[in-house]
C-alpha positions in Angstrom: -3.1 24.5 22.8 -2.2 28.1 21.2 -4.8 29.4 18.5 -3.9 28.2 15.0 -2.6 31.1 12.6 -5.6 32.6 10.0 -4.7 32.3 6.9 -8.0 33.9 5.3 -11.0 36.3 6.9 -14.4 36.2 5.2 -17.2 38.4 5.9 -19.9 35.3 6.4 -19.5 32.0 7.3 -17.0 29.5 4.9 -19.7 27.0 2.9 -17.2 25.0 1.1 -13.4 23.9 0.6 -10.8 22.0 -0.7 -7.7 21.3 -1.3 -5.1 19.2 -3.8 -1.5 17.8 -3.6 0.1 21.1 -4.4 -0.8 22.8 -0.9 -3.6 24.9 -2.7 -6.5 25.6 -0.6 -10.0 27.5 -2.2 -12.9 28.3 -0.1 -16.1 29.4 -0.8 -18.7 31.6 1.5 -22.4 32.3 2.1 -22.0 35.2 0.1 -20.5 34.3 -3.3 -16.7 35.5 -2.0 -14.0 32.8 -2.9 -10.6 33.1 -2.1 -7.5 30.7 -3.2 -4.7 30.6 -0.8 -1.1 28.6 -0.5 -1.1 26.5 2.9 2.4 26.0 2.3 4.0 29.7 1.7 1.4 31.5 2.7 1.2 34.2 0.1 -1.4 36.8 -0.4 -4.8 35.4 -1.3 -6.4 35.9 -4.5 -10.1 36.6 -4.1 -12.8 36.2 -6.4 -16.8 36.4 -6.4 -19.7 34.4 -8.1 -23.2 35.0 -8.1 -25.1 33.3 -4.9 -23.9 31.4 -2.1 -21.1 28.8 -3.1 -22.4 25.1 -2.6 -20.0 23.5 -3.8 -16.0 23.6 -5.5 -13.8 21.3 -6.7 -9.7 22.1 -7.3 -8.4 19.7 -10.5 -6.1 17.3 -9.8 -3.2 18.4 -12.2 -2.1 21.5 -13.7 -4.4 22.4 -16.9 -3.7 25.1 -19.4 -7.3 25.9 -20.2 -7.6 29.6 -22.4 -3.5 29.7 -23.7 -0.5 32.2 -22.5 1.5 31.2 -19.3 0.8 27.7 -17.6 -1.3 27.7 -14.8 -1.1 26.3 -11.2 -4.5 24.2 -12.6 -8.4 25.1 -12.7 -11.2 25.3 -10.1 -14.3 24.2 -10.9 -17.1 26.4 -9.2 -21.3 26.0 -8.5 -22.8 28.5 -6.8 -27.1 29.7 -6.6 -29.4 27.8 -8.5 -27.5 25.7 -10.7 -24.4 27.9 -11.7 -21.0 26.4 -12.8 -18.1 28.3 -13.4 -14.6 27.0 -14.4 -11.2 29.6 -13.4 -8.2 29.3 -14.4 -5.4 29.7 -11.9 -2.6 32.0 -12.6 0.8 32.4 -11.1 -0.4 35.5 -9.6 -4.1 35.6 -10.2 -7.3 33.7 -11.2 -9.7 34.2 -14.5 -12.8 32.7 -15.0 -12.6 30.5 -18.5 -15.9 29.4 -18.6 -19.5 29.6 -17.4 -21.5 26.2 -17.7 -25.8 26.7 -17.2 -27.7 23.4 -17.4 -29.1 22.3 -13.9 -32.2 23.8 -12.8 -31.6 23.5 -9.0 -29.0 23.7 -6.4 -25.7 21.5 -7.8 -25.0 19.3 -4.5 -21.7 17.3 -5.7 -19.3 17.7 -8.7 -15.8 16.0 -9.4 -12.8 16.1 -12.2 -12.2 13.7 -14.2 -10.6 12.8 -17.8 -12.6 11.3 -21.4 -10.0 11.0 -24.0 -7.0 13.2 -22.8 -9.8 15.8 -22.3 -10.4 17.5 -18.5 -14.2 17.1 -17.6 -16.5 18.3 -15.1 -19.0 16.0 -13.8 -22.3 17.5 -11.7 -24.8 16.5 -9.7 -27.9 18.7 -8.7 -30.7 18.1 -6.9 -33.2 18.9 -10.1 -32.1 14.9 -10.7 -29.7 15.0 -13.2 -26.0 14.5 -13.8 -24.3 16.2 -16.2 -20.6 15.6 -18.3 -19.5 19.0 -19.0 -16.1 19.6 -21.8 -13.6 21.8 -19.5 -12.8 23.8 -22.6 -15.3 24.4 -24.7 -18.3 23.9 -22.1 -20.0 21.3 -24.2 -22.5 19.4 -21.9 -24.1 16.0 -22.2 -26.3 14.6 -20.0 -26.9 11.6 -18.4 -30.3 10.9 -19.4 -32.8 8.4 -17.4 -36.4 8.2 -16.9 -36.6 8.6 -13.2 -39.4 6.8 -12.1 -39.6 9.0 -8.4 -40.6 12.7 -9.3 -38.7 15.6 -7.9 -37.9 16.5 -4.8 -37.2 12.4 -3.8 -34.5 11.6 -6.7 -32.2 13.8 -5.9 -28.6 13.6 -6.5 -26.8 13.8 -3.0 -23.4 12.3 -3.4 -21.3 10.9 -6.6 -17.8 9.4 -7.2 -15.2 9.1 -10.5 -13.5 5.8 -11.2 -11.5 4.9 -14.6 -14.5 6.6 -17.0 -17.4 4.9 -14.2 -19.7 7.4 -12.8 -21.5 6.2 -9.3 -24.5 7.9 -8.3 -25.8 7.9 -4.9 -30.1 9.5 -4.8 -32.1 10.5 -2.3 -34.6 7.5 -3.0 -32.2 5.1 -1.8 -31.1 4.1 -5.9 -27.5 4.0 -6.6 -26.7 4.1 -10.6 -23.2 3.1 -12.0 -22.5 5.0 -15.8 -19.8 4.4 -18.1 -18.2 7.2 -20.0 -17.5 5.5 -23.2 -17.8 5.8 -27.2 -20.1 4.6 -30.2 -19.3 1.2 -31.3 -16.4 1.4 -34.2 -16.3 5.4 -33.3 -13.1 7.2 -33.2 -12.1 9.0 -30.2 -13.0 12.2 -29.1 -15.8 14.7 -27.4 -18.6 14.4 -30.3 -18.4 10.4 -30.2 -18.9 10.0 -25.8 -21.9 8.0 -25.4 -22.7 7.6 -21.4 -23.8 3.7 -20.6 -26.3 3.0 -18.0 -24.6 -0.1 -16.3 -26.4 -0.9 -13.5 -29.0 0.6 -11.1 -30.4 -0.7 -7.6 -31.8 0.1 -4.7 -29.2 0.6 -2.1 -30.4 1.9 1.0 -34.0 2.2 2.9 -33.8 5.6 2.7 -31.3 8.2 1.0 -27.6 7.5 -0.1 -25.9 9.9 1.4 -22.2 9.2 0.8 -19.9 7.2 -1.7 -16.5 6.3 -1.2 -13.9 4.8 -3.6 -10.1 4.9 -4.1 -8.5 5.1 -7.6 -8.2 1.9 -9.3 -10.5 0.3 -7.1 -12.8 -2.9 -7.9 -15.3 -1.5 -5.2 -17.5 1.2 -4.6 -18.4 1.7 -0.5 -22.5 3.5 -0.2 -23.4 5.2 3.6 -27.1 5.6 3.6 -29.7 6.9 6.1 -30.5 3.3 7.4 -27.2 3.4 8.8 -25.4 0.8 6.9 -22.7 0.7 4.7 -22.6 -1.6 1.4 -19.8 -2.7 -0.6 -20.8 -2.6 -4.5 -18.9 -4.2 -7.0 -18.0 -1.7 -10.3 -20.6 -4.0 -12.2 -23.4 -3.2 -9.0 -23.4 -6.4 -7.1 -23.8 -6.1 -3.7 -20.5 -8.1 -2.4 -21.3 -7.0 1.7 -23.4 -5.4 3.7 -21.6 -3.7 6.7 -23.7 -3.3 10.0 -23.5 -1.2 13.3 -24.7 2.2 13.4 -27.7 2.8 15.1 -28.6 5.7 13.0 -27.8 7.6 9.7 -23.9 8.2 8.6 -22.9 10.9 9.0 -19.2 10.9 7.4 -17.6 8.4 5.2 -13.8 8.2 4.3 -11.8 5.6 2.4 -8.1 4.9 2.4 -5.9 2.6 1.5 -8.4 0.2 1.8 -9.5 0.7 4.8 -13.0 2.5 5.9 -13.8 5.0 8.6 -17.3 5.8 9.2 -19.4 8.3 11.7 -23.3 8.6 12.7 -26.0 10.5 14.0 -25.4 8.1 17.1 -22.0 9.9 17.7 -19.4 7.3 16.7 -17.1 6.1 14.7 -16.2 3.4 13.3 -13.0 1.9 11.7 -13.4 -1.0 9.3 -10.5 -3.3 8.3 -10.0 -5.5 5.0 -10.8 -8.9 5.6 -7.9 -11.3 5.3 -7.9 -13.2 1.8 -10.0 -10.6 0.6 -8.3 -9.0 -2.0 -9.2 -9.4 -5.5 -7.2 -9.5 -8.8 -6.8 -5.9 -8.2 -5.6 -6.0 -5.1 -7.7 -4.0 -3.1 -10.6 -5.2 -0.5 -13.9 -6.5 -1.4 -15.3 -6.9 2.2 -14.6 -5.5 5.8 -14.8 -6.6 9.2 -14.7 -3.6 12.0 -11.9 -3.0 13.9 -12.6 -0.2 16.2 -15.7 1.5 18.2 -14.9 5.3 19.2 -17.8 5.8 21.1 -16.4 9.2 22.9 -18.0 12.0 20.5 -19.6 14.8 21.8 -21.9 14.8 19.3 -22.1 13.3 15.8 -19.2 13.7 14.1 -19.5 15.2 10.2 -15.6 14.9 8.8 -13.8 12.1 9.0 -10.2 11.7 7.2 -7.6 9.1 7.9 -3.9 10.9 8.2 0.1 10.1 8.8 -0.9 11.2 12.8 -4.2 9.0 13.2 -7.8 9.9 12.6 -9.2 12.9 12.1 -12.4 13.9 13.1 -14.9 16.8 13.6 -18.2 16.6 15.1 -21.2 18.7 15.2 -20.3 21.1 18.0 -16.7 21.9 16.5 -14.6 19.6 18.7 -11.2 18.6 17.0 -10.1 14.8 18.1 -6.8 13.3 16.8 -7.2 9.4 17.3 -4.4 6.5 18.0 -6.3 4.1 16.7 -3.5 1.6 16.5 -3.5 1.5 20.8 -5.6 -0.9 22.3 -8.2 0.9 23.4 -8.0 3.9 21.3 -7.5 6.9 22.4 -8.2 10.9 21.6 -6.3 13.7 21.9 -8.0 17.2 21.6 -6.9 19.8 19.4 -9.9 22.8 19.6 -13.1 23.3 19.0 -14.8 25.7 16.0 -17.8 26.4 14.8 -17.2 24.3 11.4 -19.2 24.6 8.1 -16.8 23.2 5.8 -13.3 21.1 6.5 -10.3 19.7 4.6 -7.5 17.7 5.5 -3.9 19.3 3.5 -2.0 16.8 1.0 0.9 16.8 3.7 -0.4 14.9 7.0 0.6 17.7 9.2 -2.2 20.3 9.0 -6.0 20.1 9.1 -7.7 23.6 7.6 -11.5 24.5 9.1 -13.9 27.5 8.3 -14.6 29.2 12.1 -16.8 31.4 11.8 -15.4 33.2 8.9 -11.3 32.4 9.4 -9.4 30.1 7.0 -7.5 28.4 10.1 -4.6 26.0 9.4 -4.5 23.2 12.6 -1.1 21.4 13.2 -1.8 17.9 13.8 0.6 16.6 16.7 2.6 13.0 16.0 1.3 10.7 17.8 3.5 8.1 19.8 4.3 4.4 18.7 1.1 2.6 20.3 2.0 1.1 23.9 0.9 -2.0 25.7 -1.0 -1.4 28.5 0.2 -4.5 30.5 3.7 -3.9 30.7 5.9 -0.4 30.7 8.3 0.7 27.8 11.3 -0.3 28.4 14.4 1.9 27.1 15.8 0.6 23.7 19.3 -0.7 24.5 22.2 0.3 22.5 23.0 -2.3 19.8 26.1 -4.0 21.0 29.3 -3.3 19.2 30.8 -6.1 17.4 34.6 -7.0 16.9 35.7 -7.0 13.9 36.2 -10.5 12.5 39.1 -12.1 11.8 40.8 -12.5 8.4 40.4 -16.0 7.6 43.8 -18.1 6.5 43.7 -19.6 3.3 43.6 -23.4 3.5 46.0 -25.7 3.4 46.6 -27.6 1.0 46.8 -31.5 1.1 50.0 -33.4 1.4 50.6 -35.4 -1.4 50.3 -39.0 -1.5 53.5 -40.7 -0.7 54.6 -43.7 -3.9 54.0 -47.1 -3.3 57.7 -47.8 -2.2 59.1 -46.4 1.2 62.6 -45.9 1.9 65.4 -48.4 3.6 64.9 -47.4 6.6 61.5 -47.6 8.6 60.0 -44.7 10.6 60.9 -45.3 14.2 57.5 -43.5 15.6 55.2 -46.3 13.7 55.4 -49.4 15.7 54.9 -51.7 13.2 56.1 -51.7 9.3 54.4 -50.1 7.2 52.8 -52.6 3.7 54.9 -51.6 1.2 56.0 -53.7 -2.2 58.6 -56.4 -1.7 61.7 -55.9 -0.1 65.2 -56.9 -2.1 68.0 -57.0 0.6 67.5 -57.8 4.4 69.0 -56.2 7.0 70.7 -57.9 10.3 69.4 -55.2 12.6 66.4 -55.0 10.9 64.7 -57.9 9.7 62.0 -56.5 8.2 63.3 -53.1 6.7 65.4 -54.2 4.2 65.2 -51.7 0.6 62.6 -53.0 -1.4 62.9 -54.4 -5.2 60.3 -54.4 -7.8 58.9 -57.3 -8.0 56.6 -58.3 -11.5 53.8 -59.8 -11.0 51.4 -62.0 -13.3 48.0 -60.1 -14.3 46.4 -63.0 -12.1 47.1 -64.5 -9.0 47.4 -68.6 -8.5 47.2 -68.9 -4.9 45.0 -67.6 -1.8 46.3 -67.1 1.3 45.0 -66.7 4.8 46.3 -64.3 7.3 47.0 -65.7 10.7 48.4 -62.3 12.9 51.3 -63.3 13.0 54.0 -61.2 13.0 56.4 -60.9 10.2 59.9 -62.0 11.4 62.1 -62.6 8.2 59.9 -62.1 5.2 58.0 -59.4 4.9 54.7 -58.4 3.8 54.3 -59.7 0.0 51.1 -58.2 -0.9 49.9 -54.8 -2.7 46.9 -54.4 0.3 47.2 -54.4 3.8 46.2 -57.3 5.9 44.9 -57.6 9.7 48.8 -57.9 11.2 49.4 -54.6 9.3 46.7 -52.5 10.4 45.0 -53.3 6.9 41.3 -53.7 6.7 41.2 -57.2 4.5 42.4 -60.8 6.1 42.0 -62.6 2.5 44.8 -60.8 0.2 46.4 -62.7 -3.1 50.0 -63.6 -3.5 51.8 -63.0 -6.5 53.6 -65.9 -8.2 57.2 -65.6 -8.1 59.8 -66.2 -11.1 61.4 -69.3 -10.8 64.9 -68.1 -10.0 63.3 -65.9 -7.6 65.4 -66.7 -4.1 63.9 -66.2 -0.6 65.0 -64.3 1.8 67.1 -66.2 4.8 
């Protein structure tokens, strides 16, 4: 595979990176040198310093307009030496630092965006043991305040996550603490009125919680901890499922679109699956069964991303491995090896950026094939047939009318027999039994009942309005109308 292009050089080794939806990548180095940089036109790269080695940095989500004048491409949120915050504004053409935030007396270890009232916030994690809610504007801090009952170094914070205003804090004694960021009781919105909740606190993991995962609008919050498992934590801190398999501690955790991928210290991974029926109001997954086993790792794997291609993931020694996950078994396809302090996946699913020893590096992820079965080959997709064009249908006919109850003189000389018209008038010598027909009145109820035999008519024909046996009629028993009293018969 050819080398992928450099985008960036730094002097020391990259410490931290990230990117958002935009195609805007910053990095951080060893030696306080930050650098933002478009993925997708590749323009110059605006560089910046701090003071100390960058820990860690966080680009906001949406564009903010933070000190005034033209807008700006968004903000970048900054922590760096012993505690250090800095938020920059990013310019069209360069970057300004808006704000410097000091409140954490050691190292900050985590730190994401989030909003409180229309207003951008910062929130921080450091491993003095605190977490702190820092205004984006006007670098106003408050801080969320509990009586640790483990003394420094064992509570630190190690890993945190934003939901809808909930805070979820991951420690290194194995405690996992859900905050809400709301307001006073009858208080009016607004900065001076936040008043953080303590919601829930328990004891996660034998050991430390090393990673949190959660998607946005999500009723569950997914904890990776030293003991190797991963539990599934309601947004109120019940434990809903505890999810078993790695031998030792994880290593990586990612979370997308409801499903999990996880990697450990016993160099695999592992790809959980929602659970059928397990979808709650919101619908999203409450509980996971595992899927997948990728047991082929060098060596422990320490990024892990789900993408459009397959999964992503690095492991300790650099190696690149792209993986179909959807074949049966999966399998890996190679992209390179680095020597990897810091990784992040683009917002487009066709590039992976990596720190190699100093070189911003932009990876194109191969597409992967539709997944094949290994019991029978593909077979070529056959053209679709092409189909005539159908015909026009004909309108429909309509019926014939019915004909009245009297026929003509003459009788039809297909039918074989006569037909059982109203009485005939006038015989005919050649034909008995077509003679014209009169009108005959009738009484509105009959005085006689009268049987028929089959026999044939002869001279006199068939005096009744329904049809008998003789006369291909479906009733034997018909009436007889009384006649007038001159009425004569026919000879």
């Amino acid at each position: 595979m050819n080398d992928p292009p450099v985008l960036t050089q730094f002097a020391t080794a990259i410490s931290a990176i990230d990117s958002n939806l935009d195609g805007l990548v910053a990095c951080g180095a060893a030696d306080g040198s930050c650098v933002l940089v478009s993925a997708q036109t590749h323009t110059t790269p605006m560089r910046f310093s701090v003071s100390g080695p960058v820990t860690v940095l966080r680009l906001s989500p949406t564009r903010l307009l933070l000190t005034g004048g033209a807008p700006a491409r968004g903000a970048l949120a900054v922590a760096s030496g012993a505690g250090a915050l800095s938020i920059w504004e990013i310019c069209p053409t360069s970057v300004r630092c808006s704000r410097r935030l000091f409140g954490h007396n050691c190292s900050v270890s985590c730190m994401e965006w989030t909003s409180f009232s229309g207003i951008p916030v910062v929130v921080s994690g450091s491993h003095d043991g605190t977490v702190r809610v820092w205004h984006a504007l006007s670098g106003a801090c408050v801080q969320l305040r509990l009586d640790s009952p483990l003394p420094p170094p064992r509570s630190r914070v190690l890993c945190l996550t934003v939901l809808d205003g909930l805070v979820a804090v991951g420690y290194s004694c194995g405690k996992l603490r859900h905050w809400r960021l709301g307001r006073a009781y009858g208080s009016s919105l607004g900065w001076d009125n936040l008043r953080p909740n303590l919601v829930c606190e328990a004891s996660a993991h034998t050991g430390s919680t090393l990673f949190i995962a959660a998607e946005a609008n999500t009723s569950s919050v997914v904890t990776g901890g030293e003991d190797g498992n991963l539990c599934v934590w309601s947004l109120d801190g019940a434990l809903l499922q505890t999810l078993r398999g790695h031998r030792e501690a994880v290593s990586c955790l990612h979370m997308c679109c409801g499903a999990l991928a996880s990697g450990s210290r016993d160099s695999t991974l592992r790809v959980w699956s929602p659970r059928s029926g397990s979808a709650s109001q919101s619908k999203f997954p409450t509980s996971f069964d595992c899927t997948a086993v990728l047991g082929a790792c060098s060596s422990p794997p320490t990024y892990v991303s789900f993408t459009a291609a397959g999964l992503l993931s690095v492991s300790e020694d650099g190696q690149i491995r792209l993986w179909a996950i959807a074949n049966s078994p999966p399998t890996s396809t190679a992209l390179g090896s680095v020597v990897s302090l810091g990784v992040a996946t683009l917002a487009c699913p066709t590039a992976l950026l990596t720190g190699a020893d100093g070189a911003l590096r932009m990876w194109m992820l191969p597409a992967l094939p539709p997944p094949l079965d290994p019991l029978e080959p593909p077979l070529p997709t056959p053209a679709p047939p092409l189909e005539p064009p159908l015909p026009t249908p004909a309108p429909p006919l309509e019926p014939p009318l019915l004909e009245p109850p009297h026929k003509s003189a003459t009788t039809d000389p297909i039918e074989p027999k006569p037909s059982p018209p109203a009485v005939q008038t006038e015989p005919s010598a050649a034909q008995p039994c077509a003679q014209p027909q009169a009108t005959v009145v009738q009484d509105p109820e009959p005085t006689a009942q009268t049987v028929c035999t089959g026999a044939p008519h002869k001279k006199q024909g068939c005096q009744t309005h329904q049809r008998c046996q003789c006369c291909e009629g479906p009733s034997p028993h018909v009436s007889q109308p009384k006649p007038r009293r001159k009425f004569k018969p026919w000879r």
